[in-house]
PyMOL CGO cylinders between C-alpha atoms (Angstrom):
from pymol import cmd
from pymol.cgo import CYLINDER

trace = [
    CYLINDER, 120.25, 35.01, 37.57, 123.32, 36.78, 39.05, 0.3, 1, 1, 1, 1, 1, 1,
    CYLINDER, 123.32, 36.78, 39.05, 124.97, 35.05, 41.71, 0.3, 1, 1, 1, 1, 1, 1,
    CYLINDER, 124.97, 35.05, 41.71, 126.46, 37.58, 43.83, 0.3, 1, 1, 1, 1, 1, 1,
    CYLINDER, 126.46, 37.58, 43.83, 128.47, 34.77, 46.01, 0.3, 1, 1, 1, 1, 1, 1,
    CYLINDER, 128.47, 34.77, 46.01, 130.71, 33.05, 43.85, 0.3, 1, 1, 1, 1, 1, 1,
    CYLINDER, 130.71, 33.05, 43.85, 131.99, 29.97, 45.69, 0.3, 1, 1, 1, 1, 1, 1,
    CYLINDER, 131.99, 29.97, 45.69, 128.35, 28.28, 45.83, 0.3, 1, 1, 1, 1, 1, 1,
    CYLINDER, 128.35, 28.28, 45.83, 127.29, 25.17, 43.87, 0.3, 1, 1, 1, 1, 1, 1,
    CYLINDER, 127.29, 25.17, 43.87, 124.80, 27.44, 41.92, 0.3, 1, 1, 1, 1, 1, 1,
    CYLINDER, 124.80, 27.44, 41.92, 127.56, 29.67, 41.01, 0.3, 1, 1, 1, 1, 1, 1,
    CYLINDER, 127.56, 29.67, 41.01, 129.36, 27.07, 39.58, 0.3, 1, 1, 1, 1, 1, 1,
    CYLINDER, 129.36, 27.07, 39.58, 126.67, 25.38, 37.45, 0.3, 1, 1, 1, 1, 1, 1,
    CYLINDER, 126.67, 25.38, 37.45, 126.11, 29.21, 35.94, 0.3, 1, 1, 1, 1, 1, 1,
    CYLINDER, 126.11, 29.21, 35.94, 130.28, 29.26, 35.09, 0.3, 1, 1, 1, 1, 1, 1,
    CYLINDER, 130.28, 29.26, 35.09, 129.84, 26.01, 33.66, 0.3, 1, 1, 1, 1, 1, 1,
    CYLINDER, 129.84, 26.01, 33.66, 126.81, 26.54, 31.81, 0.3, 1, 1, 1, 1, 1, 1,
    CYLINDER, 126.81, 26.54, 31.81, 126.35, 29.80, 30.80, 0.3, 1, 1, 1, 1, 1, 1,
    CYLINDER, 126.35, 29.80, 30.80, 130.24, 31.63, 31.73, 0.3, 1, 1, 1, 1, 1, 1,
    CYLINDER, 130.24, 31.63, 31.73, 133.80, 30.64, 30.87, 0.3, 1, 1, 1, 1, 1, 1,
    CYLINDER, 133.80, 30.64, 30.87, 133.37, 26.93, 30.68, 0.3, 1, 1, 1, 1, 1, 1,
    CYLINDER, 133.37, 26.93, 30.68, 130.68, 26.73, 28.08, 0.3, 1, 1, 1, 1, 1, 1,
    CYLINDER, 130.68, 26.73, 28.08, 132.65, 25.93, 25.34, 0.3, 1, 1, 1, 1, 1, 1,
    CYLINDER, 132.65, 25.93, 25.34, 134.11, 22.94, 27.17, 0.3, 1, 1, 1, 1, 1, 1,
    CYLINDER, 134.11, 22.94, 27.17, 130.84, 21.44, 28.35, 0.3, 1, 1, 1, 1, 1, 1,
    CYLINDER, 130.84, 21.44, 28.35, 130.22, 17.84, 26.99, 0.3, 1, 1, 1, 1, 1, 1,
    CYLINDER, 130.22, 17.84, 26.99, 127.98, 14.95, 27.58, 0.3, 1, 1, 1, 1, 1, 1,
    CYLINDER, 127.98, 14.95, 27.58, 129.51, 12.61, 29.65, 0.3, 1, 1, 1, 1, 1, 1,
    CYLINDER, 129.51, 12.61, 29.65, 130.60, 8.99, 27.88, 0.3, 1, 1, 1, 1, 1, 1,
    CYLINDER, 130.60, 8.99, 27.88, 131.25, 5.82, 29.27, 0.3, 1, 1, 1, 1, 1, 1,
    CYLINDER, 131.25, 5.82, 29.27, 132.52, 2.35, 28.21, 0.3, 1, 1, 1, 1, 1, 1,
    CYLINDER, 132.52, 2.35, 28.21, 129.25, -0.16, 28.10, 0.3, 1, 1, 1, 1, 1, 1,
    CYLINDER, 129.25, -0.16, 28.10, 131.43, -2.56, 26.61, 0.3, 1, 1, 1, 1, 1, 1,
    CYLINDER, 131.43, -2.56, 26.61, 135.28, -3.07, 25.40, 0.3, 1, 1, 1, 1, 1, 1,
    CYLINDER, 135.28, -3.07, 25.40, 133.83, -2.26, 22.23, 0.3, 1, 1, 1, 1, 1, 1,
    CYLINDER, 133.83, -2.26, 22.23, 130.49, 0.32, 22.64, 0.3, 1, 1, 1, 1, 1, 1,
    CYLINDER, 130.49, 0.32, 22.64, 130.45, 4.18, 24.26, 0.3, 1, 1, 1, 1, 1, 1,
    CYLINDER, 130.45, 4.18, 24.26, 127.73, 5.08, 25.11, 0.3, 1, 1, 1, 1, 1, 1,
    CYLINDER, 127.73, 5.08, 25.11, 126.28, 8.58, 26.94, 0.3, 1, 1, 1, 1, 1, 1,
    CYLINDER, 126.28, 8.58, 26.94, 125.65, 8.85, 30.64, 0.3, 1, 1, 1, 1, 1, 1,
    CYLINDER, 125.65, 8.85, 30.64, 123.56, 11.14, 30.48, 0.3, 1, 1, 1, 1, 1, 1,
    CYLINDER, 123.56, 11.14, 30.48, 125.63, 13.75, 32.77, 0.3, 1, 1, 1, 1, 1, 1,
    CYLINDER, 125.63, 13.75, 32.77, 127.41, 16.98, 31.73, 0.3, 1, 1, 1, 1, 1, 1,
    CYLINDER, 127.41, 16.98, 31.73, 130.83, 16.99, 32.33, 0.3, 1, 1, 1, 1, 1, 1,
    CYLINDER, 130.83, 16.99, 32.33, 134.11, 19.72, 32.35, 0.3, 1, 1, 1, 1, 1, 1,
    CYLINDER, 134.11, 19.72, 32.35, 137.22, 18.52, 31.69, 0.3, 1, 1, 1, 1, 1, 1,
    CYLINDER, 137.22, 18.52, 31.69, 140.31, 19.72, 33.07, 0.3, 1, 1, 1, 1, 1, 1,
    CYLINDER, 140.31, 19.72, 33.07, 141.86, 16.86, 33.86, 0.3, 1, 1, 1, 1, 1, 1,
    CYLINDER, 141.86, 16.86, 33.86, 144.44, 16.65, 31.33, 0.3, 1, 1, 1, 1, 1, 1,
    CYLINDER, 144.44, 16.65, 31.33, 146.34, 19.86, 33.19, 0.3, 1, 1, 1, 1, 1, 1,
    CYLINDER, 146.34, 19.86, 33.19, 146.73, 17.54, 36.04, 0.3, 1, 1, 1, 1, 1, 1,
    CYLINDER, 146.73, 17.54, 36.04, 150.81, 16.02, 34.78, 0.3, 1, 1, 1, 1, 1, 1,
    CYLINDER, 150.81, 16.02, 34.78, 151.38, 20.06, 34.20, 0.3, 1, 1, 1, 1, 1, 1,
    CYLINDER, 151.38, 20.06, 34.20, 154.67, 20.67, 36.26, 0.3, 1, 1, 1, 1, 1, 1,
    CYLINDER, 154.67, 20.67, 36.26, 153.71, 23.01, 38.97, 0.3, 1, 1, 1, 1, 1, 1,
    CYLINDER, 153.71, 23.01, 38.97, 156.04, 24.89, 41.65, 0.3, 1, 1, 1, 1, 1, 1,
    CYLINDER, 156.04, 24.89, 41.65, 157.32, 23.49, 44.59, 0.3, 1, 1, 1, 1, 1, 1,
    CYLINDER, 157.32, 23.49, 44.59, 154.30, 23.65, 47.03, 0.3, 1, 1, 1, 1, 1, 1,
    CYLINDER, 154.30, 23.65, 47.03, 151.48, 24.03, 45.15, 0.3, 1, 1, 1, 1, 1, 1,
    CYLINDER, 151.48, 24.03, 45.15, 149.02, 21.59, 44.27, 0.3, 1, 1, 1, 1, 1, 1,
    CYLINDER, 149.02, 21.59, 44.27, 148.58, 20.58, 40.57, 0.3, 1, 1, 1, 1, 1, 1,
    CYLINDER, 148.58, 20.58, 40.57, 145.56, 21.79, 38.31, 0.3, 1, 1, 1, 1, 1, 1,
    CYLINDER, 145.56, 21.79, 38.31, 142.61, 19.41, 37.23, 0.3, 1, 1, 1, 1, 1, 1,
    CYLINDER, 142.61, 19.41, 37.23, 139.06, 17.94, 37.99, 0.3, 1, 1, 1, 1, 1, 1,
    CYLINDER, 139.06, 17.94, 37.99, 136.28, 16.81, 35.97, 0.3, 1, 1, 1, 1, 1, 1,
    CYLINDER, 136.28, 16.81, 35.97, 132.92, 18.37, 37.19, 0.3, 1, 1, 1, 1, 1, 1,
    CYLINDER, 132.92, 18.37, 37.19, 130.43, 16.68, 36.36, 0.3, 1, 1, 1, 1, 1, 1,
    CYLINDER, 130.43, 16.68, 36.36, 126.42, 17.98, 36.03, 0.3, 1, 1, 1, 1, 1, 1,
    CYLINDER, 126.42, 17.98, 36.03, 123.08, 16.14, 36.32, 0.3, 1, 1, 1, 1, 1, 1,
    CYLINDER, 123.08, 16.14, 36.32, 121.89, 16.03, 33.69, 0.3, 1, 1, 1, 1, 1, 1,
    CYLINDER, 121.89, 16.03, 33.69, 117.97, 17.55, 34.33, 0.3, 1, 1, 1, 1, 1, 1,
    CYLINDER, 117.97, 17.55, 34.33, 118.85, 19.78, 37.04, 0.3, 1, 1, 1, 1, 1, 1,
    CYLINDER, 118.85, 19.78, 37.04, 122.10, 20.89, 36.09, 0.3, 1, 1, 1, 1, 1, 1,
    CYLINDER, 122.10, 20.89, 36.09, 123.21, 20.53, 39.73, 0.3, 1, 1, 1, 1, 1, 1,
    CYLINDER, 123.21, 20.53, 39.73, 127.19, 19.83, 40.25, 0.3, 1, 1, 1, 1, 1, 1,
    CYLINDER, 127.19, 19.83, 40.25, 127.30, 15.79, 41.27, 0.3, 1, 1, 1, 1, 1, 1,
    CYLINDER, 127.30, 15.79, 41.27, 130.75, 15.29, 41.40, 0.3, 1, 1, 1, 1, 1, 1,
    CYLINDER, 130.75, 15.29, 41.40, 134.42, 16.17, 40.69, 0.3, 1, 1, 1, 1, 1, 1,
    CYLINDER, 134.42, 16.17, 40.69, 136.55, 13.60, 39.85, 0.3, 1, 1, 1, 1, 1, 1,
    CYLINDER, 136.55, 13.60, 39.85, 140.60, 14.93, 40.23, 0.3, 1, 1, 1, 1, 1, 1,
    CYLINDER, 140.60, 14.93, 40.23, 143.48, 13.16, 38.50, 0.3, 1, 1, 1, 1, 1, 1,
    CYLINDER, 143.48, 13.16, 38.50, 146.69, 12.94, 40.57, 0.3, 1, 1, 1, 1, 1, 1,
    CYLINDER, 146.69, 12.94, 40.57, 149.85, 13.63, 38.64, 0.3, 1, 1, 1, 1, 1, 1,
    CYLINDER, 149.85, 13.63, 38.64, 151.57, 10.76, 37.72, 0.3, 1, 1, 1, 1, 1, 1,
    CYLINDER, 151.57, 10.76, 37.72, 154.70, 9.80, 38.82, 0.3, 1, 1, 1, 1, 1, 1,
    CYLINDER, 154.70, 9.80, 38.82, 155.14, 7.43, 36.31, 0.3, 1, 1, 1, 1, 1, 1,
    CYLINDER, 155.14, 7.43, 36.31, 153.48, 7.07, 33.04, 0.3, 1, 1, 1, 1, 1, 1,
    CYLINDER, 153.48, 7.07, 33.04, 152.00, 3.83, 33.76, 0.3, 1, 1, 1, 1, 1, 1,
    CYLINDER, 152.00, 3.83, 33.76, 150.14, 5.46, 37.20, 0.3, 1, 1, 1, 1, 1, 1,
    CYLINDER, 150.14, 5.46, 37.20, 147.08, 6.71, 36.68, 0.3, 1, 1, 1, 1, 1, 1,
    CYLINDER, 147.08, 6.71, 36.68, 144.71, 7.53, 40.43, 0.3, 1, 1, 1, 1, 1, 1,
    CYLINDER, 144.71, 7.53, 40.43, 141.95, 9.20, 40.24, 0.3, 1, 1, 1, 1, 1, 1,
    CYLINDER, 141.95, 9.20, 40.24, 139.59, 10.67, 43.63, 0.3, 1, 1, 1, 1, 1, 1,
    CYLINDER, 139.59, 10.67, 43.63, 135.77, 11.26, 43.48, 0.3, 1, 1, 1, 1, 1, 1,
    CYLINDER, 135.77, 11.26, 43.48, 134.58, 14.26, 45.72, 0.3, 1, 1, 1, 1, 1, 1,
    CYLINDER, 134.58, 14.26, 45.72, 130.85, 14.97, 46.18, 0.3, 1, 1, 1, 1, 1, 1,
    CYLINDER, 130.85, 14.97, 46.18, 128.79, 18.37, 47.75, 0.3, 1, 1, 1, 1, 1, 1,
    CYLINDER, 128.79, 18.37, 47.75, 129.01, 17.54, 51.59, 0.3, 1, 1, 1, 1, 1, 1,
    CYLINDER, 129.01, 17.54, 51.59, 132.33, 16.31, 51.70, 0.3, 1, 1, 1, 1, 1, 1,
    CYLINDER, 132.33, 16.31, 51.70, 135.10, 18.02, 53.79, 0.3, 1, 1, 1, 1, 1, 1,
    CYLINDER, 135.10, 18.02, 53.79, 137.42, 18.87, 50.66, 0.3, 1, 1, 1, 1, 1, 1,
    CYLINDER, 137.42, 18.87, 50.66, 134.73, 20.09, 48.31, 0.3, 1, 1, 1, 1, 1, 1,
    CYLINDER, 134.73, 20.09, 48.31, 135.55, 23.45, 48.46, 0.3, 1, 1, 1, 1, 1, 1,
    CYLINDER, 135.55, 23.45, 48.46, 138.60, 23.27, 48.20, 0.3, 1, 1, 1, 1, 1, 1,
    CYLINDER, 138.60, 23.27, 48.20, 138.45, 20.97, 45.10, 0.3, 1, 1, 1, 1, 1, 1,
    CYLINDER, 138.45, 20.97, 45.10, 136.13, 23.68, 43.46, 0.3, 1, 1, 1, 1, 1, 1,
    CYLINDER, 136.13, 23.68, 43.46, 138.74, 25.98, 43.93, 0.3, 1, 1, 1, 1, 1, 1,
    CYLINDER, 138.74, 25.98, 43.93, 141.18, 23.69, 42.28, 0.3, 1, 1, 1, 1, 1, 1,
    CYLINDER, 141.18, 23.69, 42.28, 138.53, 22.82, 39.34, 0.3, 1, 1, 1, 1, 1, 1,
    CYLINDER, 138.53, 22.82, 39.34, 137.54, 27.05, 39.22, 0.3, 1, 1, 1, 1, 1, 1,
    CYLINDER, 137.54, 27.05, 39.22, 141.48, 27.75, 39.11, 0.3, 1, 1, 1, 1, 1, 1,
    CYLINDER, 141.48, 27.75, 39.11, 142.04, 25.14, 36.00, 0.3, 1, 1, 1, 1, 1, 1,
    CYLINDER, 142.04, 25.14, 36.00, 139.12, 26.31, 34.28, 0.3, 1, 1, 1, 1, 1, 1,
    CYLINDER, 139.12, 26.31, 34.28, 140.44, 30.05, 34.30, 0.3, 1, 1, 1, 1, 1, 1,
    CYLINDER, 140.44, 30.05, 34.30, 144.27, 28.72, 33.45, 0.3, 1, 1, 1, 1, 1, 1,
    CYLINDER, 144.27, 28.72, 33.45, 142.92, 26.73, 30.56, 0.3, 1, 1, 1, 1, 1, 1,
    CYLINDER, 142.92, 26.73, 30.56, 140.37, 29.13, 28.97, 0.3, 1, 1, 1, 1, 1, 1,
]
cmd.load_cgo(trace, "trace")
């Protein structure tokens, strides 16, 4: 399928998938236990680790972790780092289709993905 509008959840499932960010698509892990990791089941793109990046004055920073179902394929979530301002910090916001940022955090994810690959 070619998606002639970019900016739509579709489009970024087929980026994700099948585009530029295949080769960083991963199942998604979590902590069961102090001990055990264990899969969620979810897709997931990491950019996250650009977020501490220094950045100029007025722009925001790079980062997000999208995160795919994992039987539709359908973006769930982004989850963006904040920088940190200092090494012990570490915040982290959870934005979902619907909400009033989440194109604008798409953009962020989209513009990471491109400065990273």
């Amino acid at each position: 399928t070619v998606y002639r509008e970019k900016l739509t959840d579709e489009a970024l499932t087929q980026l994700c998938f099948f585009g530029l960010g295949a080769h960083r698509l991963y199942r998604a892990r979590t902590l069961s236990s102090p001990t055990e990791v264990v899969d969620s089941g979810d897709f997931v793109v990491r950019t996250n680790f650009l977020a501490d990046l220094p950045v100029r004055e007025g722009l925001d920073s790079y980062g997000g972790d999208a995160y795919f179902d994992e039987t539709t394929w359908r973006i769930k979530k982004i989850v963006r780092k904040l920088p940190r301002q200092q090494p012990w910090e570490s915040e982290e916001l959870t934005y979902r289709p619907g909400d009033p940022e989440w194109e604008y955090v798409k953009f962020v994810f989209r513009s990471s993905l491109f400065s990273l690959v």
